[in-house]
Structures are given as C-alpha cells and as structure tokens.
MARNUNU-357217 format. One record per residue (C-alpha): residue in three letters; x, y, z. Coordinates in nm, 2 decimals, m for minus. Example, Ala and Ser with C-alpha at 12.3 -4.5 7.8 and 13.67 -1.06 7.14 Angstrom:
! MARNUNU-357217
+-----+--------+--------+--------+
| res |   east |  north |     up |
+-----+--------+--------+--------+
| ala |   1.23 |  m0.45 |   0.78 |
| ser |   1.37 |  m0.11 |   0.71 |
+-----+--------+--------+--------+
***
This chain:
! MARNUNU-357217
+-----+--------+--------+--------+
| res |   east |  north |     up |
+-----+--------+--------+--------+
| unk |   3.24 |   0.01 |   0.89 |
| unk |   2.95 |   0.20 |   1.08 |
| unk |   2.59 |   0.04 |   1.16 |
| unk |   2.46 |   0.29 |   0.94 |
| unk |   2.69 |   0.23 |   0.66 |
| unk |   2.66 |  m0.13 |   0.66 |
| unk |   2.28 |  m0.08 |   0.68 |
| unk |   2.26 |   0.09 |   0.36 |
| unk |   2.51 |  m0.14 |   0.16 |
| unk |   2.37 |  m0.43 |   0.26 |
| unk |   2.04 |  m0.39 |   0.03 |
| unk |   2.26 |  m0.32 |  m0.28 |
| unk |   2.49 |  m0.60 |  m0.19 |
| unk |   2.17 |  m0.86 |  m0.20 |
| unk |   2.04 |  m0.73 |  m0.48 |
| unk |   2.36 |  m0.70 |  m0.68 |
| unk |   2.48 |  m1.09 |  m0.59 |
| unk |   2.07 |  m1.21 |  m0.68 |
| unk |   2.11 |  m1.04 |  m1.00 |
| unk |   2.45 |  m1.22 |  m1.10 |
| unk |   2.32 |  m1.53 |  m0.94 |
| unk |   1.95 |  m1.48 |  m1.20 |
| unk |   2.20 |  m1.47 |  m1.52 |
| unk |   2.43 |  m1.71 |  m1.39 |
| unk |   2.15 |  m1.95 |  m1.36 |
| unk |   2.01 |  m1.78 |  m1.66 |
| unk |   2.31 |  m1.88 |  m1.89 |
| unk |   2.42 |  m2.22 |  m1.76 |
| unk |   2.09 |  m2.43 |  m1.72 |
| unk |   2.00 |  m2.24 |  m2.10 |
| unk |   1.62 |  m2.14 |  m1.96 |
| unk |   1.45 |  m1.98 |  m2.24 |
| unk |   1.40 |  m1.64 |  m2.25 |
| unk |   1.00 |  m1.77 |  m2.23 |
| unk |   1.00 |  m1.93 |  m1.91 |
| unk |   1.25 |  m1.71 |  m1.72 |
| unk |   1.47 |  m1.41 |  m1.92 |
| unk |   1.77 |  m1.32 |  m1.76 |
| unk |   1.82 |  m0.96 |  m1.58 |
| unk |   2.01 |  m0.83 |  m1.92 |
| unk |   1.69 |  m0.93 |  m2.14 |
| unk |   1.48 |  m0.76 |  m1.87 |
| unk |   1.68 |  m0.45 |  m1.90 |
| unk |   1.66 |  m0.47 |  m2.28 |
| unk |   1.26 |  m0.44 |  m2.24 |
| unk |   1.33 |  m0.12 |  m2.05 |
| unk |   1.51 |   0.03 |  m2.31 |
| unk |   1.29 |  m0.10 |  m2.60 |
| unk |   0.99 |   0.01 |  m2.47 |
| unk |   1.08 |   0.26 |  m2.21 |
| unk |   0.80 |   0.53 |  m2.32 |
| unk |   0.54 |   0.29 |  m2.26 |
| unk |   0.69 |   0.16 |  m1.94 |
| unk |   0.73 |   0.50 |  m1.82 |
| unk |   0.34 |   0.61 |  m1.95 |
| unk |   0.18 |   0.33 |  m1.78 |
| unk |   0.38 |   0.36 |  m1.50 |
| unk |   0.28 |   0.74 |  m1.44 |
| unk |  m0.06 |   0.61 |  m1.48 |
| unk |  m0.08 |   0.34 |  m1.24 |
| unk |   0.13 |   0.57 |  m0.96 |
| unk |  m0.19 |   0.82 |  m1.05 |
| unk |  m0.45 |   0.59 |  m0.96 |
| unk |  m0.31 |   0.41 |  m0.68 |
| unk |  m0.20 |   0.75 |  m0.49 |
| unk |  m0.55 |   0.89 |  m0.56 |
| unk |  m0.75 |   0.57 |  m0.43 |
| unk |  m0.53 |   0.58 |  m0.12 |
| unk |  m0.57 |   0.89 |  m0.08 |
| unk |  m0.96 |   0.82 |  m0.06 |
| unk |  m0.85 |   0.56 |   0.20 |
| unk |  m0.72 |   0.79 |   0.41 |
| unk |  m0.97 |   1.04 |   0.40 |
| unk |  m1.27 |   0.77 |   0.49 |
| unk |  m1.08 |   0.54 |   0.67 |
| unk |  m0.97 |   0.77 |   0.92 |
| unk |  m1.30 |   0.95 |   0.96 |
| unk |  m1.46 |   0.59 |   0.98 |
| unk |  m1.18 |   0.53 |   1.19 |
| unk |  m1.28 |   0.78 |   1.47 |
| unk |  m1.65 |   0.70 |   1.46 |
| unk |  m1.56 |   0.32 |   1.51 |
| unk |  m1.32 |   0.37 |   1.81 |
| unk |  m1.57 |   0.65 |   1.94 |
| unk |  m1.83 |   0.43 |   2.11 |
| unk |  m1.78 |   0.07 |   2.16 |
| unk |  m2.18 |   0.04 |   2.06 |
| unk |  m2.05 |   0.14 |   1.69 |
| unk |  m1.75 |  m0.05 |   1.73 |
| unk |  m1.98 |  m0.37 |   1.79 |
| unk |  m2.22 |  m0.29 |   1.52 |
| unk |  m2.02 |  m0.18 |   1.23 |
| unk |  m1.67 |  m0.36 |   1.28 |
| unk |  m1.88 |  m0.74 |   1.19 |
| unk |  m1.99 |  m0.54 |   0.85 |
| unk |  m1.65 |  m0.47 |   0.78 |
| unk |  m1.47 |  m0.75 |   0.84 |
| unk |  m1.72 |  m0.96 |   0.60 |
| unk |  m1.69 |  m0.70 |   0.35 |
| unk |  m1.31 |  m0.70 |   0.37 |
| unk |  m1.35 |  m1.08 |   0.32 |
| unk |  m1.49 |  m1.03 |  m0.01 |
| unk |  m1.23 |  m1.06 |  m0.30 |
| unk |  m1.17 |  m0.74 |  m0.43 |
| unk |  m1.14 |  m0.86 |  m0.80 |
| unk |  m1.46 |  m1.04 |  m0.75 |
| unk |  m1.56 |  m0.64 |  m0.72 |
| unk |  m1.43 |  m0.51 |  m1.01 |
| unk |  m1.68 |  m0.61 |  m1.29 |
| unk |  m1.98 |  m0.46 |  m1.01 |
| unk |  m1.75 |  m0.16 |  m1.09 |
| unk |  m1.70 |  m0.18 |  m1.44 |
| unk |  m2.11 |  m0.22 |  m1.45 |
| unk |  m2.13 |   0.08 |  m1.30 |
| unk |  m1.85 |   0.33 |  m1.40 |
| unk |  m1.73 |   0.17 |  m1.73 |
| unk |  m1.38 |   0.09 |  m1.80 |
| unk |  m1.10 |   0.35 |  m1.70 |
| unk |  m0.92 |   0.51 |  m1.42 |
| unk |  m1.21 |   0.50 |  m1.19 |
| unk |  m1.25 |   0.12 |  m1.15 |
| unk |  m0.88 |   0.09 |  m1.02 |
| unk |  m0.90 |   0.41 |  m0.82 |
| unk |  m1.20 |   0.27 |  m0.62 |
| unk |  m1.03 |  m0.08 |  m0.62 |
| unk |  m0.72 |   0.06 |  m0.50 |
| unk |  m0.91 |   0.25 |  m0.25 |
| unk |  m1.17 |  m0.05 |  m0.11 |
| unk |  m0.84 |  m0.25 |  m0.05 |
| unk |  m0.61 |   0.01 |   0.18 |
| unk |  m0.93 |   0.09 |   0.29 |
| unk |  m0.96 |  m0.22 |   0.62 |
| unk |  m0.62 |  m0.09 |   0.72 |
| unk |  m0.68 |   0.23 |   0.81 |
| unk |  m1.01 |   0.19 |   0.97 |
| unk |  m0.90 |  m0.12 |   1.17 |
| unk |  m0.54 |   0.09 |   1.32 |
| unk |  m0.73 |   0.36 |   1.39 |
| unk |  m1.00 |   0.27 |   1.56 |
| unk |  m0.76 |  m0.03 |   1.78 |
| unk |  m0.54 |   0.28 |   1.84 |
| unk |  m0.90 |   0.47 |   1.99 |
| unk |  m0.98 |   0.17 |   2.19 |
| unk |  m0.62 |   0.15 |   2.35 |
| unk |  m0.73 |   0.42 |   2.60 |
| unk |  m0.79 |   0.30 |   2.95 |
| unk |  m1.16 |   0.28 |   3.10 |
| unk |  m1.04 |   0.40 |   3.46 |
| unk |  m0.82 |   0.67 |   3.24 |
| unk |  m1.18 |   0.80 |   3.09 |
| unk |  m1.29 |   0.74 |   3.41 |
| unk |  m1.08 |   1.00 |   3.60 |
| unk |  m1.13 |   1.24 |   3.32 |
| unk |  m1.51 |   1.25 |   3.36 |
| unk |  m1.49 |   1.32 |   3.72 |
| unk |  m1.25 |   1.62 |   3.62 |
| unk |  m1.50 |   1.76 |   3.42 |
| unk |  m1.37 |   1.63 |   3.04 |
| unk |  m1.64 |   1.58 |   2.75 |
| unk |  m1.60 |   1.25 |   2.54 |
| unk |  m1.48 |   1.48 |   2.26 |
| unk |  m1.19 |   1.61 |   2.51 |
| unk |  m1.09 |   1.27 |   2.58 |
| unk |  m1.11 |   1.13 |   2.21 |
| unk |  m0.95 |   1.49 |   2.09 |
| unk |  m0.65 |   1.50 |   2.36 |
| unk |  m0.65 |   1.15 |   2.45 |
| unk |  m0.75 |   0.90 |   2.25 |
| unk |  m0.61 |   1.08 |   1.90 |
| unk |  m0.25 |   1.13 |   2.03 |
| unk |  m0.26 |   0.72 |   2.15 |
| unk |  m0.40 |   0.66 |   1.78 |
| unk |  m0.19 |   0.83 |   1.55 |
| unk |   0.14 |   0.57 |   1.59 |
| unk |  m0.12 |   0.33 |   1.48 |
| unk |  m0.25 |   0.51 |   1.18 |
| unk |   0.09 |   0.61 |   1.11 |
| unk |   0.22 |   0.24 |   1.06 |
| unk |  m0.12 |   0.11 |   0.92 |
| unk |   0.00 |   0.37 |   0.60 |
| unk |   0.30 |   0.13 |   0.52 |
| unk |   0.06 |  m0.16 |   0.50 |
| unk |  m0.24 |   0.04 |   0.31 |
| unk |   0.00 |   0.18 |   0.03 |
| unk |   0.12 |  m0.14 |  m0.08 |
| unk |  m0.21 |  m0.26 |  m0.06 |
| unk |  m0.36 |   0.04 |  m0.29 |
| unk |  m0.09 |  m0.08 |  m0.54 |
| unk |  m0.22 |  m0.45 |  m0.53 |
| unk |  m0.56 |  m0.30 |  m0.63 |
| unk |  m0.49 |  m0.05 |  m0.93 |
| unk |  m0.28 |  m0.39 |  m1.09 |
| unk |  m0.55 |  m0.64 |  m1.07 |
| unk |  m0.83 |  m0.37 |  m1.19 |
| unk |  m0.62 |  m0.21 |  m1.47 |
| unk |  m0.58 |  m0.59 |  m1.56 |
| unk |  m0.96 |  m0.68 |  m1.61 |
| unk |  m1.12 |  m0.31 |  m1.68 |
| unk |  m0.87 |  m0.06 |  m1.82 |
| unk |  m0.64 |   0.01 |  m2.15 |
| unk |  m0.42 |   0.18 |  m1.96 |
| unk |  m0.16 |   0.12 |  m1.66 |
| unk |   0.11 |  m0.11 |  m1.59 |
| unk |  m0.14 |  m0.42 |  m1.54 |
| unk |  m0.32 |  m0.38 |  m1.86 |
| unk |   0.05 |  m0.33 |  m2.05 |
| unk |   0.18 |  m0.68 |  m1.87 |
| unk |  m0.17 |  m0.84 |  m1.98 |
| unk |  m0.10 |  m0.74 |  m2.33 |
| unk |   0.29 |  m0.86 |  m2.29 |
| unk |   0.18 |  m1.18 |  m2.25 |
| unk |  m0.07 |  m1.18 |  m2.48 |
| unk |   0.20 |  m1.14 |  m2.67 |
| unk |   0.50 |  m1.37 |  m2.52 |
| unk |   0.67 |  m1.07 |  m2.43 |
| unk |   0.80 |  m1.23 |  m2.10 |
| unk |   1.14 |  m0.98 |  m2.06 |
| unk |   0.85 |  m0.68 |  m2.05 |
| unk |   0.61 |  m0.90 |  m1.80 |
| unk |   0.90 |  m0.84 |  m1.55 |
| unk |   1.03 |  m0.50 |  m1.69 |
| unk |   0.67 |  m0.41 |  m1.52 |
| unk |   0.73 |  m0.63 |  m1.20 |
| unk |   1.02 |  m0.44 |  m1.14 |
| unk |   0.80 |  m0.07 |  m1.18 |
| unk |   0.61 |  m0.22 |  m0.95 |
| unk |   0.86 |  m0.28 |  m0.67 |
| unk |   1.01 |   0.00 |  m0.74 |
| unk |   0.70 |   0.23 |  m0.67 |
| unk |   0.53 |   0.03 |  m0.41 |
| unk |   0.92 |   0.04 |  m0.23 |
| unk |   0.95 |   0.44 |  m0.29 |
| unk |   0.59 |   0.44 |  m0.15 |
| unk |   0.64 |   0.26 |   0.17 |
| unk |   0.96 |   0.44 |   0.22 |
| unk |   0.76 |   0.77 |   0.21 |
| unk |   0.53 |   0.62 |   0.45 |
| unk |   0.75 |   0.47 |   0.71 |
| unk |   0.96 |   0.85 |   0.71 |
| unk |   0.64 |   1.01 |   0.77 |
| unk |   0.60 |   0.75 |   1.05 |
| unk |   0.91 |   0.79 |   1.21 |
| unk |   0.85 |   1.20 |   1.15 |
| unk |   0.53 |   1.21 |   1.35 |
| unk |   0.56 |   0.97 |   1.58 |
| unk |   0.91 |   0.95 |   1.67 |
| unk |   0.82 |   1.03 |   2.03 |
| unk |   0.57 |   0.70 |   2.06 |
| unk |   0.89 |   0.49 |   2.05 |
| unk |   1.18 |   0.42 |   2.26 |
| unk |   1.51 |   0.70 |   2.17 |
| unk |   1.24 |   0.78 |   1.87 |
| unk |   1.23 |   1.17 |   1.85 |
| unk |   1.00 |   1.38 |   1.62 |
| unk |   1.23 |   1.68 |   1.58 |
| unk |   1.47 |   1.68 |   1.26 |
+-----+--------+--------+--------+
***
C-alpha cells in the first residue's frame, strides 16, 4: 500500500473504529441517551430534523464566510500598514494585542446594543475573532525582510513601496496564506457563540434551543455540522496554501 493511499485511509479508519468504540461504550456501560447518545441516536437526529439541520447550517456557513471574509479584507490591509514602518508596528501592534485579549462574547451584547439581534452580530463576531490572525501573519511575514536587504536596495535606487511591493509582499504571502487555516476556524468559533446569545437563527441558537429542550442526540447532530464545515473550510484553505505558495517550501511547487 502507497504513502498516499494509506494517507487517505487512515482518517476513515480512526473515525470508523471511534464510532464503534462510542456505541460499544454506548451499549455496555447503558449511558443514557441524556448524558452521552450513541452515534446511531445522533444519526437519528439528522434524519428527524434534517431541514432544520440543514437551514441553520446554511445559515451559520453564511455568516462565518462573510465575517471572514471581512477579516481578510482589513486584516490584510491592516496587515501591510503594520509591517510597513516599524514606527506603526510599535504604536498599533500594543492596541491590538489588548484588544484581542478581550473575550469576544464579552462583545457581543455591545453588538447586540448596537445592531439588534440577527446575522450582523455573528458576522462582526466572526470577523473581530479571525481578525488578530491575519493582521499578526502578515505583518511578521513584512518584518521578515532583512535591514542590510532594504539597505542594498536603497542604494540601487528602490522606493519603500518597491521594496514592500516586490519584496516584502512575496516573503509575506506564505504567512498570510497559513494564517487562513487558523482564521477560518476561528470565524466559525465566533458565528456559534454570537448566534448563541443574539440570534434565532444558526446552528448555535438551534443547539441552545436543543438543550433547552433535552434534545442531547441533536446537541451533537450540530457538533458534528460543525466539524464538518469548519474541516471542509480549512481544507479549502490549506489547498489554496499549498496552490500559492508551493514554491515557499521545500519540493513545494505552485503549478498543477
């Protein structure tokens, strides 16, 4: 059996043997459904309320992508400004690091004050959490370039924007490339907890209403969404990485 092969087997092996290990363990210590439901009662939940699962779901997906989106719009622009003068870089990066320290549900009634309950509380949640990311890879990925490197290109002539454009940019982008994987499942993180304080709609509000109602098999019907976006997500992510910046690592190749 190939490298290759084994590498994608292996996955569905472990997850296959967890699941009959979860029922197994299930069945013979007789845990009630309450505390911990088996895989099968899990599955039931996705057939008994698969509309809902599957509406909520869209709607969470919606949110999250659009907030990190945002991210990566700001972020990177914030990014570049950071990593563009270490003057900036000393004066903004303190701000940021004490307002990524903050608690980001601690944020979302501020939100709810201002915006009302909705979509637009866990977009801007999802976006002020993969936000740091970004900002931080990018402008680390700036500040990789050599002094005596911008050195030598001042005495040929080169403008900071020339060194930043051709220099510093192409040294950043494996960094803002990887800090994607991290953001994504961070936007994710943020749409949950705000759809789960100020919103009727999404896969955190319908697993806050499943265990309002003891609905445990449907509390981890919604887990599993969740992995299975935030997984597809940083899958996405790490093929664009390996896409765009093949050439940044060692036999890595950008070409198809």
């Amino acid at each position: 059996m190939s490298r290759s092969t084994l590498a994608w087997l292996s996955p569905t092996v472990f997850i296959v043997a967890s699941l009959v290990l979860w029922e197994g363990a299930v069945r013979i210590f007789a845990i009630p459904p309450f505390f911990l439901p088996a895989p099968t009662a899990v599955a039931e939940a996705f057939v008994r309320f698969s509309g809902a699962i599957w509406r909520e779901s869209m709607v969470t997906l919606t949110t999250t992508l659009i907030g990190f989106a945002l991210a990566i719009v700001f972020g990177l622009a914030l990014g570049l400004l950071v990593g563009w003068s270490r003057a900036i870089y000393a004066g903004l990066y303190p701000l940021m690091i004490g307002f990524n320290a903050v608690p980001k549900v601690a944020v979302v009634p501020i939100l709810v004050l201002w915006f009302g309950l909705g979509a637009v509380p866990a977009v801007l949640t999802a976006f002020l959490i993969s936000f740091f990311p970004i900002v931080v890879n990018v402008a680390t990925g700036l500040a990789t370039t050599e002094p005596e490197l911008e050195d030598i290109l001042k005495v040929l002539g080169a403008s900071k924007f020339d060194i930043i454009r051709k220099v510093g940019i192409p040294r950043a982008l494996p960094y803002f490339f990887a800090s994607l994987k991290v953001a994504i499942t961070l936007a994710f993180v943020g749409s949950v907890i705000s759809e789960s304080v100020a919103s009727n709609h999404g896969i955190g509000n319908l697993m806050l209403q499943a265990q309002a109602q003891f609905q445990v098999p449907l509390i981890f019907a919604g887990l599993v969404v969740l992995a299975v976006e935030g997984i597809a997500m940083y899958a996405l992510m790490a093929w664009l990485e390996a896409r765009m910046t093949g050439w940044a690592h060692r036999g890595g190749s950008s070409r198809p």
